[in-house]
C-alpha positions in Angstrom: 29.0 140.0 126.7 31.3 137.5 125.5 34.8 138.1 124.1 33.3 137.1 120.2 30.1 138.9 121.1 32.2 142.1 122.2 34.3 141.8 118.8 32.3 140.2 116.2 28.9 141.9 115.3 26.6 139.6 113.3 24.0 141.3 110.4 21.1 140.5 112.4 22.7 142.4 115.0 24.0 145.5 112.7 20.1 145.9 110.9 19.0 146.5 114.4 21.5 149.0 115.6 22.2 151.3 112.1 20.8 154.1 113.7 22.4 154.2 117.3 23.7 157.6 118.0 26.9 156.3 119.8 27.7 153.6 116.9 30.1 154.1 113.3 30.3 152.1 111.1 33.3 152.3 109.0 33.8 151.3 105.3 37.5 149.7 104.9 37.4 148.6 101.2 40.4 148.5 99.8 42.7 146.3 97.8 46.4 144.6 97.3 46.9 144.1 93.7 49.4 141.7 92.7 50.8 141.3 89.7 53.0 138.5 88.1 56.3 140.1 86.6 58.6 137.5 86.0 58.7 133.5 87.4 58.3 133.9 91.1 57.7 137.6 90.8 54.9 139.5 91.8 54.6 143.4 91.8 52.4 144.9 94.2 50.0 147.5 94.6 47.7 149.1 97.3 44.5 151.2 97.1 41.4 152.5 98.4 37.8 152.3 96.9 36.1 155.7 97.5 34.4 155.4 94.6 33.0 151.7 95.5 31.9 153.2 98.9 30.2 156.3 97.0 28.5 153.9 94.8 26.5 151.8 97.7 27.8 151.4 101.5 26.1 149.8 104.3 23.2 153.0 105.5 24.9 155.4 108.2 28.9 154.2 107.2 31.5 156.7 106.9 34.3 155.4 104.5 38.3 155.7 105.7 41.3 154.6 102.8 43.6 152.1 104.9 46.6 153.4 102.1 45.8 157.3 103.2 43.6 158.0 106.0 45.1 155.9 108.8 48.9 155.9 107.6 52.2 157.7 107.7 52.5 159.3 104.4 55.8 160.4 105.7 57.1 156.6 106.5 59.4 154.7 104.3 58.2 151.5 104.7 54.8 151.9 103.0 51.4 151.9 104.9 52.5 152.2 108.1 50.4 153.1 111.3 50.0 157.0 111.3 51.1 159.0 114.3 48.8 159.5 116.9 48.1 163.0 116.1 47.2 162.5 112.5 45.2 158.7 113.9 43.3 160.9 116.4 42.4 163.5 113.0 41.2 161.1 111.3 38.8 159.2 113.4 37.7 162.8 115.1 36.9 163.5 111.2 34.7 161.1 110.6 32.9 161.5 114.4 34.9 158.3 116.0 35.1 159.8 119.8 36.4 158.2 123.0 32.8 156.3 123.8 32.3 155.6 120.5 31.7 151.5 119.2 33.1 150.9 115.7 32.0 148.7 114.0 34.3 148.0 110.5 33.9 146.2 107.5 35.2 145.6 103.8 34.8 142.8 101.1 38.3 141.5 101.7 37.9 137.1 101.5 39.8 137.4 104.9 38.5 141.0 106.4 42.0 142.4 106.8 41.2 146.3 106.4 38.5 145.9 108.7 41.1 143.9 111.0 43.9 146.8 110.3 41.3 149.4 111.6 40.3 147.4 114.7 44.0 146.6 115.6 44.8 150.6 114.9 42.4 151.6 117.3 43.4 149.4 120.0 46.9 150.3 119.5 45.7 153.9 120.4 43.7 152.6 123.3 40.2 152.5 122.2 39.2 148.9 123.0 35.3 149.4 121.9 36.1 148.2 118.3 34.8 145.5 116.3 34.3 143.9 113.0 31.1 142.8 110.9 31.2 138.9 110.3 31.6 138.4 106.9 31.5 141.5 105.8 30.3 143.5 103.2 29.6 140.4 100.9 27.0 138.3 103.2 25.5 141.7 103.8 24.7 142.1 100.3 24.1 138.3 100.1 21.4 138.3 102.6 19.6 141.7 100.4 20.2 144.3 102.8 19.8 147.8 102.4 22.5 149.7 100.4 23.0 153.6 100.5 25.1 155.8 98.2 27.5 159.0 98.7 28.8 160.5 101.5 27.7 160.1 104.9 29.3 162.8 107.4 29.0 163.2 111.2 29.7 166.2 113.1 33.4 166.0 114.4 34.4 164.2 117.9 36.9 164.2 120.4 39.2 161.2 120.3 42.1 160.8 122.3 44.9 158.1 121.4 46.3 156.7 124.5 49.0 154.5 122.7 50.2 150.5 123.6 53.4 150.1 122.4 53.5 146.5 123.3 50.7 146.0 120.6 53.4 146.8 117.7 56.5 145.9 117.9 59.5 146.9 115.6 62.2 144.8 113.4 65.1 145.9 116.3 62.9 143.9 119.0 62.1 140.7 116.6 65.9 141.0 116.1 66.9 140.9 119.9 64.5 138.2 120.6 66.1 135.7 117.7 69.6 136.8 119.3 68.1 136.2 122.6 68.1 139.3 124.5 64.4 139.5 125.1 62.1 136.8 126.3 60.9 134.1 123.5 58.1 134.8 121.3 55.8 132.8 119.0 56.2 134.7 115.1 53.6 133.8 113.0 53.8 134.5 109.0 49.9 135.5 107.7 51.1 135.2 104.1 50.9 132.2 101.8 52.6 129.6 101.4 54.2 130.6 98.5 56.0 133.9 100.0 56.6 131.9 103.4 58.8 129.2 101.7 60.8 131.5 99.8 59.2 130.6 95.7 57.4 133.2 95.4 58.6 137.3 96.4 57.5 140.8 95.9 58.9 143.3 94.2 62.6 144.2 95.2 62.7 142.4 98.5 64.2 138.8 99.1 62.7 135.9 98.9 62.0 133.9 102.6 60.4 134.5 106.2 61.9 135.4 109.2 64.2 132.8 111.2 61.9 130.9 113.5 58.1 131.9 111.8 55.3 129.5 111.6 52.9 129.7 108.5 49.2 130.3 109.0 47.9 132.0 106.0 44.8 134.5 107.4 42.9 132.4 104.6 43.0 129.5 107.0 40.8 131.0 109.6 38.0 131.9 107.9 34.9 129.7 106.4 35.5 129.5 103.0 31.4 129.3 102.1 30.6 132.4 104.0 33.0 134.5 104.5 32.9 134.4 108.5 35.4 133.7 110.8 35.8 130.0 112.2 34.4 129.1 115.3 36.8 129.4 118.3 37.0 125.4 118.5 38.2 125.7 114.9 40.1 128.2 115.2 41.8 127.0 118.3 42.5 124.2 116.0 43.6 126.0 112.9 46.4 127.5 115.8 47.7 124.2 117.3 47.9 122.8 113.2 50.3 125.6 113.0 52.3 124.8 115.7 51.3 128.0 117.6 51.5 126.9 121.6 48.3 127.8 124.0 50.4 130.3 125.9 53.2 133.3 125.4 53.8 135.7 123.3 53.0 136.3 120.1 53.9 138.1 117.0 52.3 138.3 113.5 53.3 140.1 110.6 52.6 139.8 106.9 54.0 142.1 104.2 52.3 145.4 105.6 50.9 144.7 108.6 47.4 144.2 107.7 47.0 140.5 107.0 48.4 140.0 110.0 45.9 141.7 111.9 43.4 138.5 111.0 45.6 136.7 112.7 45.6 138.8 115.5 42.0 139.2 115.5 41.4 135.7 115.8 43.2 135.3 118.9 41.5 138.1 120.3 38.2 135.9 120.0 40.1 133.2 121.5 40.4 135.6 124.5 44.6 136.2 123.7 46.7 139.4 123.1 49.1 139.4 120.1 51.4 142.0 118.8 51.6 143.4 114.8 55.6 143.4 113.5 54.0 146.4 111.5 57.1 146.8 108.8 56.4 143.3 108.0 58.2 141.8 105.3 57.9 145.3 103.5 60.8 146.2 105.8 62.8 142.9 106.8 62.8 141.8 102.9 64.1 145.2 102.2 66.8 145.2 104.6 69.9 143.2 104.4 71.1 143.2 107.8 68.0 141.5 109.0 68.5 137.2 109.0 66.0 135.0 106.5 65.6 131.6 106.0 63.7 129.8 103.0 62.7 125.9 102.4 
């Protein structure tokens, strides 16, 4: 298979498969609330949709809560990647094994929770993950079969074998602005707004990190259905940015998860990227960390 085919399952493709023993499909909806609190102020909030889920998922999907289920409740920096014991619970839980494909999806515009899941289980080693082009929304645009409540499977063995150079921390951005690691491409996934500095969350500053190039995750998906771009287009969306054909490359956003369309994208275009998974949640938050604004 190609490196799209292996990543990106189609509709056609997922009616004709619902029932294969050694496939899950995972329900990632979810939402980032954001909330206008004073000029260039925005308060933010994260949740699950359990209830959505119980009220009509795609037949044979198990549901998992990116803000509980796949986190570190124990973190500070909120919505964090969860340890690899409680990760390996979790997807055990809900009959994800070793040999098992996943196939994820939500109704985000951009399919980040379905991207957070896929980027989670290839930082714990299990490469046979995918997502559902265009999601839950072009599912239920082309009248396809809906089910409600819960769907369990008998628990599975999963073992996380973890890649630490897929997630890197705010200590390793930091040495490679000062210099003491090799160079690496940053790429901001949030919008424009946050990226120049008008527009902050919460109690964090205003800015980017020294250095960051804006592509908003928007950017690299077809606005009239939902689906990702192309890999000509994309390729193009990355050189608009500024983003060179080779090196490395880091994405981060304000928890980790938008960034993971980014990093998603250049898996289709056959590249590796690493998630800053503190994201602006932590550098904004700290003041010993450098940011720039224009």
């Amino acid at each position: 298979m190609t490196v799209r085919a292996d990543l990106l399952f189609e509709t056609d493709w997922l009616a004709e498969h619902l029932h294969d023993p050694d496939i899950r499909i995972v329900d990632m909806r979810g939402f980032v609330r954001s909330v206008a609190v004073a000029d260039g102020v925005d308060e933010t909030t994260y949740s699950g949709a359990r209830d959505l889920y119980l009220a009509g998922h795609i037949p044979g999907a198990v549901y998992l809560d990116w803000t509980a289920d796949i986190i570190d409740p124990a973190d500070p920096v909120p919505v964090q990647i969860a340890s690899a014991e409680r990760f390996a619970r979790a997807m055990a839980a809900v009959g994800i094994g070793d040999d098992t494909l996943v196939v994820a999806y939500d109704a985000h515009p951009a399919s980040q929770f379905a991207t957070r899941l896929w980027w989670a289980l290839r930082y714990y080693g299990h490469d046979r993950a995918g997502i559902l082009n265009g999601g839950l929304p072009k599912w239920e645009r082309e009248l396809r079969p809906l089910d409600a409540g819960i769907v369990t499977y008998p628990p599975a063995a999963f073992t996380p074998h973890p890649h630490p150079a897929r997630r890197v921390t705010a200590e390793q951005i930091l040495a490679r602005l000062a210099g003491g690691q090799p160079q690496a491409t940053l790429i901001d996934a949030r919008d424009t707004g946050q990226y120049h500095g008008t527009l902050r969350r919460g109690e964090g500053r205003a800015g980017r990190i020294p250095g960051a190039l804006s592509l908003p995750r928007e950017l690299l998906i077809d606005p009239t259905t939902g689906t990702f771009l192309p890999d000509e287009a994309l390729a193009a969306e990355l050189r608009q940015a500024g983003v060179p054909e080779h090196g490395e490359v880091i994405a981060y956003c304000n928890g980790g998860v938008a960034a993971t369309t980014v990093l998603f994208a250049l898996a289709l275009l056959g590249r590796e990227g690493a998630n800053y998974d503190g994201s602006w949640n932590e550098w904004g938050s700290r003041k010993d960390l450098p940011v720039e604004s224009s």
